[in-house]
N, C-alpha and C positions, 0 to 999 in steps of 0.2 A: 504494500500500500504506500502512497507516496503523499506526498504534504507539501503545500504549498502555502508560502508565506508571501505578501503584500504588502511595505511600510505603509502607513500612513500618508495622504496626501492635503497640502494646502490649498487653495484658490484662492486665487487674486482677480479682482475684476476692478474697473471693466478691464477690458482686451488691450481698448483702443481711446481716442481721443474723440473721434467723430462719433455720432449716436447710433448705428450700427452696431458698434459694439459691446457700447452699454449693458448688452444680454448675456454677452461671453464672459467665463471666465477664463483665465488660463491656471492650471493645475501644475503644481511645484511637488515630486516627492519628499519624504522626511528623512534619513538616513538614523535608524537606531539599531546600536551598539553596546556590549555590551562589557564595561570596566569592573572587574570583582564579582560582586554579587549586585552589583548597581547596573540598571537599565536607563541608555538616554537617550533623547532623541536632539537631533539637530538639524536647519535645511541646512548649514554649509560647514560638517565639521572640519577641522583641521588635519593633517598628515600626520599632526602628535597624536592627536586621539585615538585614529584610528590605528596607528603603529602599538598605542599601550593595551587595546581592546582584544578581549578573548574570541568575541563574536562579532561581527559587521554583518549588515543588512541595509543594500544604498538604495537609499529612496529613488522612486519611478523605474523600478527591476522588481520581474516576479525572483522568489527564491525557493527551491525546490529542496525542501530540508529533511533530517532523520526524525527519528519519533522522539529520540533526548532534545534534540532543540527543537520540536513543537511542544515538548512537554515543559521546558523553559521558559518559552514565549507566553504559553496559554499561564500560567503561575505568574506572569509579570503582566496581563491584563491584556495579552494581543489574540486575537483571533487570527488563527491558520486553518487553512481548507484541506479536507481532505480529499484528493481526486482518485 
């Protein structure tokens, strides 16, 4: 069975400047990672961070994970799909 994990996503809107876009947003992924026993999220972490992190997960990427890291994720409040 496989698992698939999703960060987090932002949205910004509008799009644009002209009123056309006033409806759109645009979608930012979140990158969360995973320091010790501490869980964090970031849109734009740093090369430090992620060099000290046990686990990374970059936002706007599916992640295709084992059942100990969906059993990590879902204990730190994330929903993972099972496909």
């Amino acid at each position: 069975m496989a698992y698939l994990f999703v960060p987090p996503v932002l949205e910004y809107g509008p799009a644009g400047g002209n009123w056309l876009f006033y409806r759109y947003k645009l979608k930012h992924g979140v990158t969360v990672y995973k320091v010790g026993t501490s869980w964090y999220e970031e849109e734009y972490p740093s090369q430090d961070d992620l060099d000290i992190a046990s686990a990374v997960y970059l936002g706007g990427h599916e992640h295709y994970i084992t059942l100990t890291e969906k059993t990590a994720l879902e204990a730190a409040g994330y929903t993972v799909i099972t496909t």
